[in-house]
TIBADO-720898 format. One record per residue (C-alpha): y, z, x; residue in three letters; residue number from 1. Coordinates in steps of 0.02 Angstrom, whole numbers, plus 32768, in hexadecimal, padded with zeros to 4 digits. Example, Ala and Ser with C-alpha at 12.3 -4.5 7.8 and 13.67 -1.06 7.14 Angstrom:
  north    up  east  res    n
   7F1F  8186  8267  Ala    1
   7FCB  8165  82AC  Ser    2
***
This chain:
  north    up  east  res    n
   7BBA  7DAE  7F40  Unk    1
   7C26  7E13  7EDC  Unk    2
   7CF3  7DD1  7EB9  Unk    3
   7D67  7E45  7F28  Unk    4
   7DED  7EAF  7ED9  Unk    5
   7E58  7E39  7F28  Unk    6
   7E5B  7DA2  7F85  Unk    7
   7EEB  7D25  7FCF  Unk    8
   7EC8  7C5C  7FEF  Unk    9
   7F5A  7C1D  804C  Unk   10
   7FCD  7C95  8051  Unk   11
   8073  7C4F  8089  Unk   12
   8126  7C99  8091  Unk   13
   81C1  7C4E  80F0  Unk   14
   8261  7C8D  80F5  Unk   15
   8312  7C34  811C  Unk   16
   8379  7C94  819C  Unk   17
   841C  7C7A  820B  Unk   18
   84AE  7C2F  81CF  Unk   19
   84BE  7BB3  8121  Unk   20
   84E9  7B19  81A2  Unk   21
   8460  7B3D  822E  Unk   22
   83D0  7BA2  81CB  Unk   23
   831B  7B9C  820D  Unk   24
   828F  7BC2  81AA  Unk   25
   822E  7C60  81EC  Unk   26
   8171  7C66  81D5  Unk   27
   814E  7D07  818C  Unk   28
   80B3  7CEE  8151  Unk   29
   8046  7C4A  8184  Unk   30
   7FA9  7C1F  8121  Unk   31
   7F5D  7CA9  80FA  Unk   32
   7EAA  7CE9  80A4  Unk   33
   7E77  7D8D  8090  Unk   34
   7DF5  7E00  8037  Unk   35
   7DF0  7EA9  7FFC  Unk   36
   7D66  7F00  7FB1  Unk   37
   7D6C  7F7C  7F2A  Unk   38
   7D57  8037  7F85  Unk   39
   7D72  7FD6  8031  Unk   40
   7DF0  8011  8098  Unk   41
   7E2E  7F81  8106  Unk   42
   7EAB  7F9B  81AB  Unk   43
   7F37  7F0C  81BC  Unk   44
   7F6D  7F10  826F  Unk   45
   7FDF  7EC0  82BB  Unk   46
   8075  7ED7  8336  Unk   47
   8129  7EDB  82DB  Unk   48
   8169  7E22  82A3  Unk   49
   80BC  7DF7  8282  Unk   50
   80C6  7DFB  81D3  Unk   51
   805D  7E9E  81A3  Unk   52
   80FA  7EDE  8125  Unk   53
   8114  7E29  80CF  Unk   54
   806F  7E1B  80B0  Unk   55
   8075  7EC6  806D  Unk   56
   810A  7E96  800E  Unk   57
   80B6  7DF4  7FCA  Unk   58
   8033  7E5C  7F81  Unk   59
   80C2  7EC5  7F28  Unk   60
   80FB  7E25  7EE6  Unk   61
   81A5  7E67  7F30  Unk   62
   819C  7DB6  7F89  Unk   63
   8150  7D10  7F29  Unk   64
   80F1  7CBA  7F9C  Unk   65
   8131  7C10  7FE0  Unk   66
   8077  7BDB  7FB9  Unk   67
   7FC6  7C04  7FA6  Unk   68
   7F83  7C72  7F11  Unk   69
   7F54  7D3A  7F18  Unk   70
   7ECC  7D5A  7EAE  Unk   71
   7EC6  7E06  7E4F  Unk   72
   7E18  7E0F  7E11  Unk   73
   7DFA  7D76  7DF4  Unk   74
   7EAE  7D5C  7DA5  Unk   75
   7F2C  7CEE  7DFB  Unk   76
   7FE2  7D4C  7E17  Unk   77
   8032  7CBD  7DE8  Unk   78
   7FDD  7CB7  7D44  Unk   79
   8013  7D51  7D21  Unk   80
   80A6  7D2C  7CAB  Unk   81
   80BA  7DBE  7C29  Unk   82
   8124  7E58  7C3B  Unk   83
   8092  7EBC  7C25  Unk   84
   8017  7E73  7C92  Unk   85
   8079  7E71  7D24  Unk   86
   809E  7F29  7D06  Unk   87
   7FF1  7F40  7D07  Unk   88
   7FD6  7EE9  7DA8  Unk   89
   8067  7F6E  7DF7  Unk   90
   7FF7  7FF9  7DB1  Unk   91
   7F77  7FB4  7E12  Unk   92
   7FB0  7F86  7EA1  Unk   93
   8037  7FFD  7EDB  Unk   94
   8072  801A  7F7B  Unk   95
   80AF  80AE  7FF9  Unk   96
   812B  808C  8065  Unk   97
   8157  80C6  811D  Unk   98
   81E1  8125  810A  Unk   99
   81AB  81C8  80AF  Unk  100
   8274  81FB  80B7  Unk  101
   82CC  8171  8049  Unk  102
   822E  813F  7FCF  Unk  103
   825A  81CC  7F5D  Unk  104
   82EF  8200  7F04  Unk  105
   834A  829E  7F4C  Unk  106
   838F  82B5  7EAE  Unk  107
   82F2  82ED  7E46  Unk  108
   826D  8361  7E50  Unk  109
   81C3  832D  7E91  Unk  110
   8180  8342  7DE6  Unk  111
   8207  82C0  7DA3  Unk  112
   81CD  823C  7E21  Unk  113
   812C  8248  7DE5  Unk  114
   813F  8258  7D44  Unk  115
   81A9  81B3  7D33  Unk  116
   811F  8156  7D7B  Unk  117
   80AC  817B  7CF8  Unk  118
   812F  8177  7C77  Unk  119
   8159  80BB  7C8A  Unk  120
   80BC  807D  7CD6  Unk  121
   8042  80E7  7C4A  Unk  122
   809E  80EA  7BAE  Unk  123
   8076  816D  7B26  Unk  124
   8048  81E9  7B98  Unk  125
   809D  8288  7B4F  Unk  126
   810D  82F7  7BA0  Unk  127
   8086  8381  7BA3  Unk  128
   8004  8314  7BFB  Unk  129
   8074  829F  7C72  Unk  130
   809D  8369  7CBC  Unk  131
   7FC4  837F  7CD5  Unk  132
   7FC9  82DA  7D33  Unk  133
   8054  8300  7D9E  Unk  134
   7FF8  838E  7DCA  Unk  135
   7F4D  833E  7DCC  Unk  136
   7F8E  82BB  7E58  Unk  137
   7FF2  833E  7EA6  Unk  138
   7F46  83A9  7EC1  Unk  139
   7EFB  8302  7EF4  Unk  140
   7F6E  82DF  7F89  Unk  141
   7F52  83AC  7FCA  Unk  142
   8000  83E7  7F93  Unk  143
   7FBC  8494  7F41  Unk  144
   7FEB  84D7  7EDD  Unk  145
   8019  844C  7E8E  Unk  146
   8091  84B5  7E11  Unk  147
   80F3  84E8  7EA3  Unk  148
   80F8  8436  7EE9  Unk  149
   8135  83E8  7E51  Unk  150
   81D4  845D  7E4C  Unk  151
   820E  8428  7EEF  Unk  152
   829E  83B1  7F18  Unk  153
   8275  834B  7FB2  Unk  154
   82DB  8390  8019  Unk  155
   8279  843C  801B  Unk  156
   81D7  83D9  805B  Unk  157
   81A7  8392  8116  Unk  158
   8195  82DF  8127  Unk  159
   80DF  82DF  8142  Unk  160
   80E6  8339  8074  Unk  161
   8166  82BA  8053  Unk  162
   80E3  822E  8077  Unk  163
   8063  8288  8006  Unk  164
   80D4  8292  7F80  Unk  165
   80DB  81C0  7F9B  Unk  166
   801A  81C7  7F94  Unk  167
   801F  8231  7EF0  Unk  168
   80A3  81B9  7E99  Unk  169
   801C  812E  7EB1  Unk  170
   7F8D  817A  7E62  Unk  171
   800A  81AF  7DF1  Unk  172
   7FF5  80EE  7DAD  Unk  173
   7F15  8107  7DA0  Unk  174
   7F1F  8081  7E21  Unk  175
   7E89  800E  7E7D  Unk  176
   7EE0  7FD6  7F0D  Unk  177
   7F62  8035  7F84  Unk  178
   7FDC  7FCD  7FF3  Unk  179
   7FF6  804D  8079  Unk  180
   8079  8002  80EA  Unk  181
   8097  806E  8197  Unk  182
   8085  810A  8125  Unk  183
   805F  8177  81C2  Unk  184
   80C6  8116  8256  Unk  185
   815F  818B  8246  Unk  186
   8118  823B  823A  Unk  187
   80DE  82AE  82BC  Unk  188
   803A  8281  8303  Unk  189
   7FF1  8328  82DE  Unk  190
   8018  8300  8215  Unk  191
   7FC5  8246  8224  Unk  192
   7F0C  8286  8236  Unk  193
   7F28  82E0  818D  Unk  194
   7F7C  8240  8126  Unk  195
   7EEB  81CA  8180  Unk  196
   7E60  8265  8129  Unk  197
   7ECF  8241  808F  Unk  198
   7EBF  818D  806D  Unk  199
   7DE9  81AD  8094  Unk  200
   7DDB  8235  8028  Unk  201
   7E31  81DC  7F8C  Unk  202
   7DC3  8149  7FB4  Unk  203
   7D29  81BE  7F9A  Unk  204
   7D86  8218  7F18  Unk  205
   7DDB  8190  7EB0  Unk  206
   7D83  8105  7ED1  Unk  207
   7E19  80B4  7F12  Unk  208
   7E33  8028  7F8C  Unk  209
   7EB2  8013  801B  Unk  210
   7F12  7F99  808A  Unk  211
   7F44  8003  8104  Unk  212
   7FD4  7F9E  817B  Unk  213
   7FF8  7FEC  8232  Unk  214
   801F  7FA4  82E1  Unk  215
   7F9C  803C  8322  Unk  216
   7EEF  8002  8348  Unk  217
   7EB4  80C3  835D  Unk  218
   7ED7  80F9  8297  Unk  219
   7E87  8056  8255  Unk  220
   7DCE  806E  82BC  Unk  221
   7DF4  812D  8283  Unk  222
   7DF6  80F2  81BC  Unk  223
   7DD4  804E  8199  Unk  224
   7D44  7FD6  816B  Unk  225
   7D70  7F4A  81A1  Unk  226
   7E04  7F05  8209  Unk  227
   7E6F  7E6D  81EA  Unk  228
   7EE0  7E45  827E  Unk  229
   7F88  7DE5  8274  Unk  230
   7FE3  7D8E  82F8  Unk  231
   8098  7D25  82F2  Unk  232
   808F  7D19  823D  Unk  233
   7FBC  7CD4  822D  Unk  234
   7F28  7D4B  8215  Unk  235
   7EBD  7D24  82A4  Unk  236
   7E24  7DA5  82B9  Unk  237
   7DCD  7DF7  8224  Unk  238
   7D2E  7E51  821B  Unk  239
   7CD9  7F03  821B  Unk  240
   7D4D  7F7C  8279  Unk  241
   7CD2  7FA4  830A  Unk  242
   7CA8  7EE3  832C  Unk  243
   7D61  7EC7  8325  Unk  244
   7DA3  7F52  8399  Unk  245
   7D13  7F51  8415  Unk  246
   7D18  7E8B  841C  Unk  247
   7DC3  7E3F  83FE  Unk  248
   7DD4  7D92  8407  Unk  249
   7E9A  7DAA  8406  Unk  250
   7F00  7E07  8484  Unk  251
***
């Protein structure tokens, strides 16, 4: 059997909360371990405070784990220790976020959001050729022409082209695994069906993987491969998304 993309053994994170005389430690994240193929798209579900976004986050490496080890091809995070390869892990592994309004600066052109992801994540890229790749991912998300996309400030787009735009900034960074974290749970329901096609189509496309994190059981047996189900902080049911759906084992 193949290694996965990515893998976690004991993936732990606590956090200390209420006040500095009567804290309590809060169980995030208990324990842990989790695969993900490379061109497997994989559902985390979960209701909210189960710990979907810090696993999500862990992955980041926005959080350090309290313990356990993710494995990045073979390659220990916590090994990573240069500069460089950790940038290289971000390239890899970035993520989108939920909120399509507040995950990209109002200030800037779409092109300039773009274009600074490939500027400090693939450096030497030329001025010339980081503007082909903003259009390249631009035309890769279905925000044609991709010329006139590039142009506009954020403002002048919907939030369901807002959240493509978040799409386009990750493969903006050649990446081989997308953290997708609630990227559809705050648009119209008539706009999700088209992000869900999305995150299929660059699969087939660009040979990319996801983690795609929801609370709604419909959009993961719409997309996903398998489903990995968490509950209070431990993941509790995992398996193919039909065997999962059709025969929980978890309310």
């Amino acid at each position: 059997m193949s290694e996965p993309l990515l893998r976690t053994v004991g993936l732990t994170r606590h956090f200390r909360v209420g006040k500095l005389l009567s804290r309590q430690k809060l169980h995030a994240v208990d324990d842990v371990d989790l695969t993900i193929g490379k061109g497997e798209i994989v559902a985390l579900v979960g209701e909210s405070g189960s710990g979907k976004s810090t696993i999500a986050r862990l992955l980041a490496r926005v959080y350090k784990p309290t313990s356990g080890e993710i494995y990045f091809e073979g390659e220990p995070l916590s090994g990573m220790r240069s500069r460089k390869r950790r940038l290289a892990y971000s390239s890899d592994v970035p993520m989108v976020f939920q909120d399509p309004y507040s995950s990209i600066n109002p200030a800037y052109r779409i092109a300039h959001a773009i274009g600074r992801a490939v500027r400090l994540h693939r450096r030497g890229v030329g001025r010339k050729a980081r503007g082909r790749e903003v259009e390249r991912v631009l035309d890769a998300v279905g925000l044609v022409p991709p010329s006139a996309a590039a142009r506009k400030f954020p403002y002048e787009l919907s939030g369901g082209q807002r959240q493509r735009v978040g799409f386009a900034q990750a493969l903006a960074f050649r990446p081989k695994l997308i953290v997708a974290d609630e990227p559809v749970s705050m648009l119209d329901v008539s706009i999700r069906i088209g992000l869900l096609n999305l995150m299929t189509e660059l699969r087939e496309r660009e040979g990319v993987s996801f983690l795609y994190i929801t609370h709604d059981v419909a959009s993961a047996r719409y997309i996903a491969d398998r489903v990995l189900v968490m509950y209070a902080g431990h993941l509790v049911e995992e398996g193919p998304t039909e065997d999962i759906l059709q025969r929980p084992k978890h309310p």
